[in-house]
N, C-alpha and C positions, 0 to 999 in steps of 0.2 A: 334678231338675225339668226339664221338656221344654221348649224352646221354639220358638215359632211363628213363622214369618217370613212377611208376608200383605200381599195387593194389595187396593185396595180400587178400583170403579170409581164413577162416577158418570155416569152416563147422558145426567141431565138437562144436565148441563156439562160432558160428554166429559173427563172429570179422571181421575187418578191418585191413586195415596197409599198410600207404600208403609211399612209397618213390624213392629214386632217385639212377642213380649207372650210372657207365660207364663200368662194368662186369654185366651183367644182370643172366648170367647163374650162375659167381661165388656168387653174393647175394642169388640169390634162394638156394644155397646148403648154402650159411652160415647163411639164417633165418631156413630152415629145420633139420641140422645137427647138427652144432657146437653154442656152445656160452651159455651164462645162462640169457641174457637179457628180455624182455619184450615181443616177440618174440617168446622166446622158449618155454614161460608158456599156447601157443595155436596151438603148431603143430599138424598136417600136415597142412601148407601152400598149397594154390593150387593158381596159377598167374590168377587175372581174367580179367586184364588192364593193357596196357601197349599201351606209344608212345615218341617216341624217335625224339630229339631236337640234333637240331649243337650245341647249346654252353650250357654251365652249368649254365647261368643267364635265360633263357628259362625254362630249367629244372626248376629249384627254383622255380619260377613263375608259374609254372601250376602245382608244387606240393603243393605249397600256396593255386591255387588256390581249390585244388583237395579238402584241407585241409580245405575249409572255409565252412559256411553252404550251399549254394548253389554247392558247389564241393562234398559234402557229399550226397545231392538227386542226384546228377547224378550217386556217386558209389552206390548207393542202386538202379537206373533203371539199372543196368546193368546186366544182367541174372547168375546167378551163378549156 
C-alpha cells in the first residue's frame, strides 16, 4: 500500500501543515470539511506538495524530514 507525504497551504492565513495518509483524497476532504482540530481553525486548504513512498517508514521520514528546519525552507521554495 502507497503512501503519501503532502503539504497543505492556506492562503487566507499564510499557514502550513504538513503530513502523511494512504487516502490522499479522503484526508483533503477531512482537513477541508469535517473535524474541529487544528486544521479547521485555517480552511480552505489547498494541496501544494505531495510524493508518495512504498512503505510507511519512508513516509515518516520525509515527513520528519519535511518537518525539520531545513524541510521548512524547502516548503516555503515552493510556489503557492
Amino acid at each position: 500500500m502507497p503512501f503519501t507525504v503532502y503539504v497543505l497551504f492556506s492562503e487566507q492565513y499564510s499557514k502550513h501543515y504538513t503530513g502523511f495518509t494512504s487516502d490522499l483524497e479522503n484526508r483533503l476532504n477531512s482537513h477541508n470539511e469535517f473535524g474541529k482540530d487544528w486544521t479547521a481553525r485555517y480552511r480552505p486548504w489547498k494541496l501544494i506538495y505531495t510524493k508518495i513512498f512504498d512503505s510507511k517508514k519512508e513516509a515518516l521520514e520525509h515527513e520528519k524530514w519535511l518537518k525539520s528546519g531545513v524541510g521548512r525552507d524547502f516548503i516555503k521554495s515552493i510556489p503557492h
